[in-house]
C-alpha positions in Angstrom: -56.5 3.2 36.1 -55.8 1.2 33.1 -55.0 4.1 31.1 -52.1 5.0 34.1 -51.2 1.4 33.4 -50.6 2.0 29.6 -48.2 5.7 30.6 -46.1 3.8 33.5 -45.7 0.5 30.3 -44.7 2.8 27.9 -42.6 5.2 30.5 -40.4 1.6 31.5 -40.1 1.2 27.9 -38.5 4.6 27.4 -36.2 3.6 30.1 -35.4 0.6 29.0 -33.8 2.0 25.8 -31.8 4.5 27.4 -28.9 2.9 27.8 -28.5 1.6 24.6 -29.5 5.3 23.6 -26.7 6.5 26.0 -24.4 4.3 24.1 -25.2 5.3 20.6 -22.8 8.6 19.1 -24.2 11.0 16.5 -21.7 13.1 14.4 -22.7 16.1 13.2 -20.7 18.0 10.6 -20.7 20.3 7.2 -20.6 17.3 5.3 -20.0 13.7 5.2 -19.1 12.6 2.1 -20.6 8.4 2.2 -19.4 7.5 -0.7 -23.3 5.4 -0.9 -25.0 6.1 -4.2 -28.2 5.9 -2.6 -27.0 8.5 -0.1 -24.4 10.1 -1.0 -24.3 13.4 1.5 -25.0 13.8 4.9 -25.2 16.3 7.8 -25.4 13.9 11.0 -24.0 10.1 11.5 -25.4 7.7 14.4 -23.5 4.5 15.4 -23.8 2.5 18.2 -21.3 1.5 20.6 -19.4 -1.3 18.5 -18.9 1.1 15.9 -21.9 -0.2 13.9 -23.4 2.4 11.8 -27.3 3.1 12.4 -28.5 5.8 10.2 -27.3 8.7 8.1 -29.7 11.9 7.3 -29.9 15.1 8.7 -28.5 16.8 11.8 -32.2 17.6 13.5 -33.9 14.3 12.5 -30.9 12.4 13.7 -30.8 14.2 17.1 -34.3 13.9 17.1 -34.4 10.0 16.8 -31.6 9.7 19.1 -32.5 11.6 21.9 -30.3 10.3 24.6 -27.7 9.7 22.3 -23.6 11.1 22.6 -23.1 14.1 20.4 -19.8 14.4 18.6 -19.7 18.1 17.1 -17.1 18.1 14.5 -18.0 21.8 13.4 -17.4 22.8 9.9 -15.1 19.9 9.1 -15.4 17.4 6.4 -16.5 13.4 7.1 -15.2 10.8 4.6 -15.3 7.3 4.6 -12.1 5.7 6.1 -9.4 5.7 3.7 -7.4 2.6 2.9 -3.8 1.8 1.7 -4.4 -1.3 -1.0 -0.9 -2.0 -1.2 1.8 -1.1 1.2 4.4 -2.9 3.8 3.9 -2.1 7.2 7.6 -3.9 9.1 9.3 -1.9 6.2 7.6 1.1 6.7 8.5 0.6 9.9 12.0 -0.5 9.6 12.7 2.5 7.1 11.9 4.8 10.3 14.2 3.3 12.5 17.1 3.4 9.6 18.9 6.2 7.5 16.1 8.1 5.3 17.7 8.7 2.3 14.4 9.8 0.6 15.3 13.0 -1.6 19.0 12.9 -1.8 20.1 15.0 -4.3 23.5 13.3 -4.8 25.7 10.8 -3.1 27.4 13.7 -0.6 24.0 14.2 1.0 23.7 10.3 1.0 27.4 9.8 2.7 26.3 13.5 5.4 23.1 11.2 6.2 24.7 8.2 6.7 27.8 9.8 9.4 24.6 11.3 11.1 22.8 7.9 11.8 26.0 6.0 12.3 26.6 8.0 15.5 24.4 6.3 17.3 24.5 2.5 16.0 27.0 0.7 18.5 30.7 -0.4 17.2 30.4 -2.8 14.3 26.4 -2.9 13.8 25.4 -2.9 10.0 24.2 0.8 9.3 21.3 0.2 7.1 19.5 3.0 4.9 16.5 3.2 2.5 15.2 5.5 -0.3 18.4 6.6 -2.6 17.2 7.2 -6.7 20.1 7.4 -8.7 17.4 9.1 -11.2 17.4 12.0 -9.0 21.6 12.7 -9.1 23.3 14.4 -12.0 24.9 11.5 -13.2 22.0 9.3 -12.6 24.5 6.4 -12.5 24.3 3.2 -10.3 26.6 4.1 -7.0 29.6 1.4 -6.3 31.3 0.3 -3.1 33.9 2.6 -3.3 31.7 5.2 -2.9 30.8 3.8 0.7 34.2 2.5 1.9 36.4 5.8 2.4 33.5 7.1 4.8 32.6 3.8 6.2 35.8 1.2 5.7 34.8 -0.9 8.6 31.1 -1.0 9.7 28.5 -2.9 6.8 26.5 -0.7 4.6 23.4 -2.1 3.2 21.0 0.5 1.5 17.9 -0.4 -0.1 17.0 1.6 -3.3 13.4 3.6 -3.1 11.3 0.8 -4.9 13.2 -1.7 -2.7 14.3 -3.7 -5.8 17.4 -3.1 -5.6 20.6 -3.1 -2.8 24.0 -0.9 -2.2 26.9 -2.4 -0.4 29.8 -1.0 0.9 32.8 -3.7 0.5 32.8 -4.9 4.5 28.9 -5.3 3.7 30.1 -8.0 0.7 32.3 -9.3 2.6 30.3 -11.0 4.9 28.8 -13.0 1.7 29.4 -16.6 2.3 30.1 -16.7 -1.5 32.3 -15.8 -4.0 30.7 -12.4 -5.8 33.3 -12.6 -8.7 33.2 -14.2 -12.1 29.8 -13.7 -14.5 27.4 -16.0 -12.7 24.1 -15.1 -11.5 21.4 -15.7 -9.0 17.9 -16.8 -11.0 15.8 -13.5 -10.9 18.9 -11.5 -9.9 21.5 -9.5 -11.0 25.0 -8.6 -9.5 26.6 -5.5 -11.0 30.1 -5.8 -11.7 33.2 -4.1 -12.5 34.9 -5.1 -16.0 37.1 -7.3 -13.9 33.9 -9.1 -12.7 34.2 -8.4 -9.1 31.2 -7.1 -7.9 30.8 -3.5 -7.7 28.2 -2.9 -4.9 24.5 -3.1 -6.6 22.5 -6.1 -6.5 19.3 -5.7 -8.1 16.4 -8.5 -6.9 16.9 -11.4 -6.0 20.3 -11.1 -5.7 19.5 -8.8 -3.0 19.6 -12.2 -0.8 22.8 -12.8 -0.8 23.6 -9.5 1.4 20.0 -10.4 3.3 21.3 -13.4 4.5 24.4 -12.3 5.6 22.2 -9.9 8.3 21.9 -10.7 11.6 17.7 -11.6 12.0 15.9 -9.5 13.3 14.4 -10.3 16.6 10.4 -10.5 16.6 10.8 -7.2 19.2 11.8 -5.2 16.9 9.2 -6.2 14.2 6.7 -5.6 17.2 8.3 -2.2 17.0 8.6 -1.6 13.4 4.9 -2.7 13.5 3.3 -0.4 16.0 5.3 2.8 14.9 4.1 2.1 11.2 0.8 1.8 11.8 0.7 5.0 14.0 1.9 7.1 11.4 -0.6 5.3 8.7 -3.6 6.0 11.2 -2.1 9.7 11.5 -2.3 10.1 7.8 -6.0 9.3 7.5 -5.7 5.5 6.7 -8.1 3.6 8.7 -6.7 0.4 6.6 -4.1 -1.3 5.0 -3.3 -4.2 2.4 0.2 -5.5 3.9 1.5 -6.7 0.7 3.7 -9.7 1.5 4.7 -11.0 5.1 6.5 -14.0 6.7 4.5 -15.8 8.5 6.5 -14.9 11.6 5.5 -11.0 11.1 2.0 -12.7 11.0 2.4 -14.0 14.2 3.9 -10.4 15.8 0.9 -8.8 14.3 -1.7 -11.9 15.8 0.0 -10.6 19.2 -0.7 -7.1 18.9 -4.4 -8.3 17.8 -4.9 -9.8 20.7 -3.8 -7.0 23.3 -5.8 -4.7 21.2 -2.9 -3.0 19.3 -3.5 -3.2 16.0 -5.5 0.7 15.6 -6.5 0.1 11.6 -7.8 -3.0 9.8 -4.4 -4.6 8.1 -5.2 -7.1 5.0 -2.6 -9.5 5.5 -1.2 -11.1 2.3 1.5 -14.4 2.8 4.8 -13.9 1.5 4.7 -16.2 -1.5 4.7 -20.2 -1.9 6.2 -20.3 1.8 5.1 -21.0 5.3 2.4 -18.3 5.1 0.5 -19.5 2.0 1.0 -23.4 3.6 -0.7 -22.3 6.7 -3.6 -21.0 5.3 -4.0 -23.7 2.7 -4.5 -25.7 6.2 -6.1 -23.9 8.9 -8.2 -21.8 6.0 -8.8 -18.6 5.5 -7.4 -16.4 8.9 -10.1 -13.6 10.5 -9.0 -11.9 14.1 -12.1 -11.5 16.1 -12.0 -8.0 16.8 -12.0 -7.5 13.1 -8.6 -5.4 12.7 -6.6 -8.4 11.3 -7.2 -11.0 8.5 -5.0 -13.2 5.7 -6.9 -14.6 2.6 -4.3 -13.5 0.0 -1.0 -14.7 -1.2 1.1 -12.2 -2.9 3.6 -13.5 -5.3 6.6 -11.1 -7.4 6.8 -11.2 -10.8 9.4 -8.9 -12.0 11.5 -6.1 -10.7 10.8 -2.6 -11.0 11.2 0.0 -13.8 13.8 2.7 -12.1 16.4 -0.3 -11.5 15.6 -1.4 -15.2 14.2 -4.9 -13.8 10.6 -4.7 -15.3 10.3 -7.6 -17.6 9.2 -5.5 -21.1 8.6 -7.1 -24.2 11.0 -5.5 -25.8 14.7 -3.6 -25.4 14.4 -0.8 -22.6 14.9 2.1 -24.9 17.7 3.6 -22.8 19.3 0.3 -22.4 19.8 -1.4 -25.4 19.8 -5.7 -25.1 18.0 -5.2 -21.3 14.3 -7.0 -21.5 14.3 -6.8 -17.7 14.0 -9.9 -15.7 11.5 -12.3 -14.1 11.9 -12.3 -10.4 9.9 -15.2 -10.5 9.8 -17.5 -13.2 6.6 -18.5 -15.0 6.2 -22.2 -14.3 6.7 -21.5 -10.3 4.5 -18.3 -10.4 1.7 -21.3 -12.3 2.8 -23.6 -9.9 1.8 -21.3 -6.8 -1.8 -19.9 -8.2 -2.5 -23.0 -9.1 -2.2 -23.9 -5.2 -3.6 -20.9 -3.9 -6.8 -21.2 -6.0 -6.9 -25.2 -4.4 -7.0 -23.5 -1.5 -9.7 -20.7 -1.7 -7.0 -17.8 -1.5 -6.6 -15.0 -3.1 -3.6 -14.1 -5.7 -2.3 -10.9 -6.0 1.2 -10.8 -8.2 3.6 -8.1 -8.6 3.9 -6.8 -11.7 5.5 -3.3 -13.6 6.8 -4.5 -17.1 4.5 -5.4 -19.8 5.7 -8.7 -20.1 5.0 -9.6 -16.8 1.6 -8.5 -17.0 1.0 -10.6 -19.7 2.5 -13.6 -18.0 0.6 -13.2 -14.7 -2.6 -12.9 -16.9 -1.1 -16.2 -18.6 -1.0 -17.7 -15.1 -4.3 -16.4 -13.2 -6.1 -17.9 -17.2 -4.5 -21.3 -16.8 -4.8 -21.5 -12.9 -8.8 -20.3 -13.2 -10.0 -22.1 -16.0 -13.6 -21.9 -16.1 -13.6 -20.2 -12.8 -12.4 -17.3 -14.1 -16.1 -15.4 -14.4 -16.3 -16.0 -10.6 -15.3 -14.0 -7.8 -12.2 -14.7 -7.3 -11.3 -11.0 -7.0 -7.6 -11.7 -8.4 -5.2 -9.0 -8.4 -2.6 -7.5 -10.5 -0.4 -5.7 -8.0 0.9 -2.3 -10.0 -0.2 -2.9 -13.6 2.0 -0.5 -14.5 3.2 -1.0 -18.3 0.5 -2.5 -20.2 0.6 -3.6 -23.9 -2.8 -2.6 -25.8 -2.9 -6.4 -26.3 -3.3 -7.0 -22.6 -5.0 -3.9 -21.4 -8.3 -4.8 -21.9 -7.8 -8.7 -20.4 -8.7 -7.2 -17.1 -11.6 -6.6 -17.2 -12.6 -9.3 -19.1 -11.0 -11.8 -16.6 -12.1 -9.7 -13.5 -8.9 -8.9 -12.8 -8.1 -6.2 -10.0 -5.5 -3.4 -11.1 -4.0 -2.3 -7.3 -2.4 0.9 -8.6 -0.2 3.6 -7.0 -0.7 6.9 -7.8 2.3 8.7 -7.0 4.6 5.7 -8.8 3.2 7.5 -11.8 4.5 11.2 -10.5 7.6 9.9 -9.5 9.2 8.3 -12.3 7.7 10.5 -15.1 10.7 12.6 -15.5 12.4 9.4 -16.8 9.6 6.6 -17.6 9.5 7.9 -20.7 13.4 7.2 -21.3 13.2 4.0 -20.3 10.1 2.9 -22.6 9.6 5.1 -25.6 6.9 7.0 -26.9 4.5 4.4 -27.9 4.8 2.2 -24.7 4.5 4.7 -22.2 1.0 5.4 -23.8 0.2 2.2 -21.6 2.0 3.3 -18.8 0.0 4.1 -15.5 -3.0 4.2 -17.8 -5.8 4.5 -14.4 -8.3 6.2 -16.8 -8.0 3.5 -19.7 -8.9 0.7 -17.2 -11.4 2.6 -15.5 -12.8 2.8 -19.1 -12.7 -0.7 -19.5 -14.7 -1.7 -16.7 -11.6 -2.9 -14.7 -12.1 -2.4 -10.6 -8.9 -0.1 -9.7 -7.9 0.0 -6.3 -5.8 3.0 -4.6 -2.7 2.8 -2.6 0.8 3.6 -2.2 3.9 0.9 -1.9 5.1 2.8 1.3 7.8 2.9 2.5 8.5 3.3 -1.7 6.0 6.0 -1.7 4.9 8.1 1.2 2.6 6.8 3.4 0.1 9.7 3.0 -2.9 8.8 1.1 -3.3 12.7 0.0 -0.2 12.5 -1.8 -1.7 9.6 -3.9 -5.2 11.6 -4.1 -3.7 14.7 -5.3 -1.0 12.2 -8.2 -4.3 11.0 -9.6 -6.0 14.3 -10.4 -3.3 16.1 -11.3 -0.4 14.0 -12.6 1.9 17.1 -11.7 4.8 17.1 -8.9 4.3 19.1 -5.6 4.9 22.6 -7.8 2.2 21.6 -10.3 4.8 20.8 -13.0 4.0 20.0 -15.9 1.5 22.4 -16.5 -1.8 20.7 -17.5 -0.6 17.3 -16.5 1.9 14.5 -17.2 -0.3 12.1 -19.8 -3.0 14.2 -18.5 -5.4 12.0 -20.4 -5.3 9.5 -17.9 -6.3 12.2 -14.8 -9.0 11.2 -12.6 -11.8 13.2 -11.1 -11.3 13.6 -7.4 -14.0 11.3 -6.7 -13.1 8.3 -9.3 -9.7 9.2 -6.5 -11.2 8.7 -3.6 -13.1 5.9 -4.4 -9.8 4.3 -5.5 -9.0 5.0 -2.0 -11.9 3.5 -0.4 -14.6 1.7 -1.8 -12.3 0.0 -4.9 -9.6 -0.9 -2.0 -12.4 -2.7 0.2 -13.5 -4.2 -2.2 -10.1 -5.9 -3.6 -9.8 -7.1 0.2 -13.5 -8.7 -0.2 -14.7 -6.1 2.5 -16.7 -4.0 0.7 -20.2 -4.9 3.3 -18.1 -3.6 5.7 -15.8 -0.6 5.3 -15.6 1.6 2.1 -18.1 3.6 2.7 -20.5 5.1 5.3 -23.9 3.2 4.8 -25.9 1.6 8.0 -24.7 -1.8 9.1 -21.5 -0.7 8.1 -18.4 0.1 10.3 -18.6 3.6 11.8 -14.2 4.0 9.8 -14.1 7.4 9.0 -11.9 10.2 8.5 -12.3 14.3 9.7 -10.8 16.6 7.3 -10.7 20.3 7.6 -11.3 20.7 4.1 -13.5 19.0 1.3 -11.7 16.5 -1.0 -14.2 17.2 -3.4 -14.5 20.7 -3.1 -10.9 22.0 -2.8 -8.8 22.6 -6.0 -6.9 20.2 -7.0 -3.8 21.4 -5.8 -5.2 21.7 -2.5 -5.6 18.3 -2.1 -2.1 16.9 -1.0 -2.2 19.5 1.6 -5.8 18.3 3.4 -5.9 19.0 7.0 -6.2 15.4 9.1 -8.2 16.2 12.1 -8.8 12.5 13.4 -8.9 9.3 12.3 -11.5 6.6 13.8 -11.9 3.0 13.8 -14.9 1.2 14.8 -16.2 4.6 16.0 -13.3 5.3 18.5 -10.7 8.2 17.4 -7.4 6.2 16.8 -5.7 9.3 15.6 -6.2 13.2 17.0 -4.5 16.1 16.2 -3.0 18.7 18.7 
């Protein structure tokens, strides 16, 4: 009798853990790459129904220990950890879909056909915006004018943002709606109007004199950021990211994206950096650091701008641009205000994460994090340097020595090398997206892209960093190929260095138990395939917490 006892106990126990066994997934596939040291390849996955991860081994002893458990077959496919985006803009990426892509335009007649094509379906009078022209890419590779806009468009604004977003075209009825006088030779601190030789302005405002056409915009509504929003993130979660560092937003757009938090509409974890010394960076500094509950939405960052970019010839160098004689580039921000807003943020227990292309404005924001820090600067204050892209032998190794973050962009690197070396020289460029020098220094480099600047696609950036070669593999061998990556120093640029610049490295990164069951199902191996094969990796689906966010047909 008591031995019945015992087999009825134990038969109530079984039962008892059904349902949580019933709740409890295990993936089984070719391979899942974890990214873990201590386990770094696995056949079968189990998480539970919070998207918890449990255990990692093999396919039998996994079924085995989780007998009641829901299987997810993914065949022969591929498992990687979630991938994640450490430096992108979400409302732009967003925005840039709903407006003219001009993305690849080999000259300004492509531009103008574009342009007639979206205008036929803006209403009578609405500003016809655009993003993506590179006069690097036309024959002349000359700044556009006005006058190049006004015979097609005499009437209706024109306001084109330049691929790196650092600079504006205007079409005349787009300036004229300035509430200022654009003649004469002044010019907006951290800007620059172009002008004719009669100093009326020609069309091209570079940085901060970008605002004056900005302001002259009607605003745009919080619906359409709700919709700028949602279709941005879709296409990120469709491209394998499972996460993204939103590099700069109002704290209005925070408030949209709180919204969408709350009805469950936010499908990838979004790293939410304030817009500068503004409303966002005051509201954290007084309701402290911001974490949604469900986990998909956070602001601990403040993201300041430096300098311009390189293609417009706004990087702040050291010396003359070598293709523009007397041009040093510009601050965007000056010095003292760039000190004076660290200085609060690191009051405040936030993160700082500062624009910066140009050598000289990586040595200033290294100035400014030193000064700001002070003895605090051996801590983990996980700092960043957003694009590190031109650094002086002087401040290369200043890093890592200061625990300084380089969030990098691999494809920056294979777009402008048919001209970064114009622009800088021979010996600078040798500091120019130098991923394998700070690697070597011990500096943490973290992967993403600068959409809309760059594609959205995380492969593209993958395949930039092994190669450094354009879609055809040109140049053979390798741009700089010195500073090539393996395809696993790649992908942990793309996942474990990119959680851990958002501090979330315990929980997304890689696939390790207690960690978030954010993964990605490729047809191929990353870390098998060619290199060339990379850009070209088959996305099967995307999941989040354990549920698929993304299929494809």
């Amino acid at each position: 009798m008591a031995r019945f006892g015992k087999l009825i106990a134990g038969l109530l126990l079984c039962m008892a853990g059904l349902p949580a066994l019933a709740q409890t997934t295990v993936l089984t596939a070719h391979r899942i790459h974890t990214m873990d040291t201590s386990h770094p390849v696995a056949q079968a996955m189990a998480f539970d129904a919070s998207g918890k991860i449990l255990e990692l081994g093999a396919v039998d002893a996994l079924l085995a220990h989780y007998p009641g458990a829901t299987r997810l077959d993914v065949g022969d496919a591929t498992v990687i950890p979630g991938l994640i985006d450490a430096h992108g803009h979400v409302t732009s990426l967003g925005m840039a879909m709903m407006s003219a892509e001009l993305d690849g335009t080999a000259d300004k007649a492509e531009i103008l056909a574009r342009l007639r094509a979206k205008a036929r379906d803006l209403k009578p009078g609405e500003w016809l915006l655009g993003r993506g022209w590179d006069q690097n890419d036309w024959p002349d590779k000359a700044f556009p004018t006005a006058a190049d806009l006004d015979a097609a468009f005499p009437d209706r604004p024109v306001w084109l943002y330049r691929v790196d977003g650092h600079a504006g075209w205007a079409n005349s009825a787009a300036m004229r709606m300035v509430r200022r006088d654009l003649s004469g030779s002044w010019q907006p601190d951290g800007g620059n109007i172009r002008r004719d030789a009669s100093g009326q302005a020609n069309g091209v405002f570079i940085d901060n004199a970008m605002d004056l056409i900005e302001a002259a915009r009607p605003a745009i509504s919080s619906a359409t950021t709700e919709h700028a929003l949602a279709i941005a993130m879709q296409a990120a979660v469709a491209h394998g990211l499972t996460g993204v560092h939103d590099a700069g937003i109002r704290l209005e757009e925070m408030r949209v994206y709180q919204q969408l938090a709350d009805h469950g509409q936010v499908p990838l974890r979004v790293y939410a950096m304030a817009d500068g010394n503004h409303a966002a960076l005051d509201w954290l500094c007084t309701n402290g650091l911001y974490r949604h509950p469900s986990g998909r939405l956070q602001m601990r960052a403040v993201k300041l701008v430096g300098d311009g970019a390189l293609g417009s010839r706004g990087a702040a160098l050291l010396a003359d641009y070598s293709d523009d004689p007397g041009n040093r580039g510009l601050m965007v921000t000056s010095p003292d205000d760039l000190q004076i807003a660290a200085d609060k943020a690191h009051r405040c227990g936030v993160q700082v994460a500062i624009h910066a292309i140009g050598d000289r404005a990586n040595r200033i924001v290294l100035d400014v994090y030193a000064k700001a820090l002070g003895s605090d600067v051996d801590g983990d204050h996980r700092w960043r340097i957003e694009h590190a892209q031109i650094l002086s032998p002087q401040v290369l190794p200043r890093l890592a020595r200061m625990h300084v973050i380089a969030s990098m962009q691999p494809t920056h690197a294979t777009s402008d090398m048919p001209w970064a070396e114009d622009r800088l020289g021979p010996q600078r460029i040798l500091g120019a997206y130098a991923w394998r020098q700070l690697r070597d220094t011990g500096a943490h480099v973290a992967f993403g892209s600068d959409f809309p600047v760059e594609s959205v696609d995380p492969r593209l950036g993958l395949y930039s960093a092994v190669t450094r070669a354009d879609p055809e593999g040109r140049p053979v061998g390798g741009w700089m190929p010195q500073e090539e990556l393996t395809a696993f120093e790649a992908l942990r640029g793309f996942t474990l260095e990119a959680a851990y610049a958002g501090f979330s490295e315990h929980e997304v990164g890689s696939l390790a138990p207690g960690k978030r069951a954010d993964f990605v199902v490729l047809a191929q191996d990353p870390l098998a395939v060619p290199a060339a094969q990379l850009r070209t990796l088959t996305v099967k689906a995307t999941y989040v917490d354990g549920k698929p966010v993304y299929q494809a047909r």
